[in-house]
C-alpha positions in Angstrom: 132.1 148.3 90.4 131.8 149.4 86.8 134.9 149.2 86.2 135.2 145.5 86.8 132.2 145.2 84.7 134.3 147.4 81.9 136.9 144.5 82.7 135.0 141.5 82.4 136.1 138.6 79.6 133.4 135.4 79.4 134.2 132.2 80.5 135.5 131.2 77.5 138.3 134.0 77.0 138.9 133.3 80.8 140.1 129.7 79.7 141.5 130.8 77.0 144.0 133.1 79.2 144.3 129.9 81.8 145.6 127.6 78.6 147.9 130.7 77.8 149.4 131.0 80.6 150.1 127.3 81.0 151.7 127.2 77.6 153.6 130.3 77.3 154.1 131.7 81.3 154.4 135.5 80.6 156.4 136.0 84.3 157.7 134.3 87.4 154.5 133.9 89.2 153.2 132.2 86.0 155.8 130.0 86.1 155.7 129.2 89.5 151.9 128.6 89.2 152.5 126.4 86.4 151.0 123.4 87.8 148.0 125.1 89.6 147.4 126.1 86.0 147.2 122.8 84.8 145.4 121.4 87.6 143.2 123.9 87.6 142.3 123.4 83.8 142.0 119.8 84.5 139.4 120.2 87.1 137.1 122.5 84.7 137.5 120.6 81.5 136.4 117.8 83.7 133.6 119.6 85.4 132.2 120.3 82.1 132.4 117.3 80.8 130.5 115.6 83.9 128.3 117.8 86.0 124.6 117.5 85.1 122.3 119.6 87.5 119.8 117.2 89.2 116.2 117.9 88.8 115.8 119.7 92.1 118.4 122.1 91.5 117.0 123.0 88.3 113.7 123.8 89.2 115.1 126.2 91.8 117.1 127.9 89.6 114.2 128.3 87.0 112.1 129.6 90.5 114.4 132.4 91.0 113.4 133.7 87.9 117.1 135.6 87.5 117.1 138.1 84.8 120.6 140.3 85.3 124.3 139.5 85.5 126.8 137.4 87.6 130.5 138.9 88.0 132.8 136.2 89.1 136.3 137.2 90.1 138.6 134.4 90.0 141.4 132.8 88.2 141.8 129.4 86.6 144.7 128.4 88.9 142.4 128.4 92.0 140.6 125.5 93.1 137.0 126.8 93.3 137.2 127.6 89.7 136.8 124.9 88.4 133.0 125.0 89.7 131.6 128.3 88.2 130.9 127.8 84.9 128.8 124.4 85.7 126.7 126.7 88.6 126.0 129.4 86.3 124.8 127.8 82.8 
């Protein structure tokens, strides 16, 4: 496990890497990813853009009273990535 923590990049180098790879595809699976990439960008820059918490779901976040860290493993071409970032702060 430390060594994925050794690893780790924040969420902004991991866009960073996702816009990268759209615009420059380093090998053949990029390529052939290309438009999961840009989907997948898509879906977070709009996720950012329009997900506001409710009022509930703040105040049981603030409740859990979480003091450590989160390791997400994911990359931007995948779906569900484009929800982490607006659960996590």
């Amino acid at each position: 496990m430390e060594n994925y923590w050794e690893k780790s990049i924040s969420f902004e180098e991991y866009l960073t890497i996702g816009k990268q790879r759209l615009e420059n595809p380093a090998n053949q699976q990029e390529i052939d990813y290309k438009q999961y990439y840009e989907l997948g960008l898509q879906r977070i820059e709009r996720t950012l853009k329009k997900y506001v918490p409710n009022e509930d779901q703040l105040k049981e976040l603030e409740a859990k009273n979480f003091n450590g860290k989160i390791l997400i493993i994911s990359e931007v071409w995948c779906g569900d990535a484009s929800f982490y970032r607006s659960c996590f702060g």
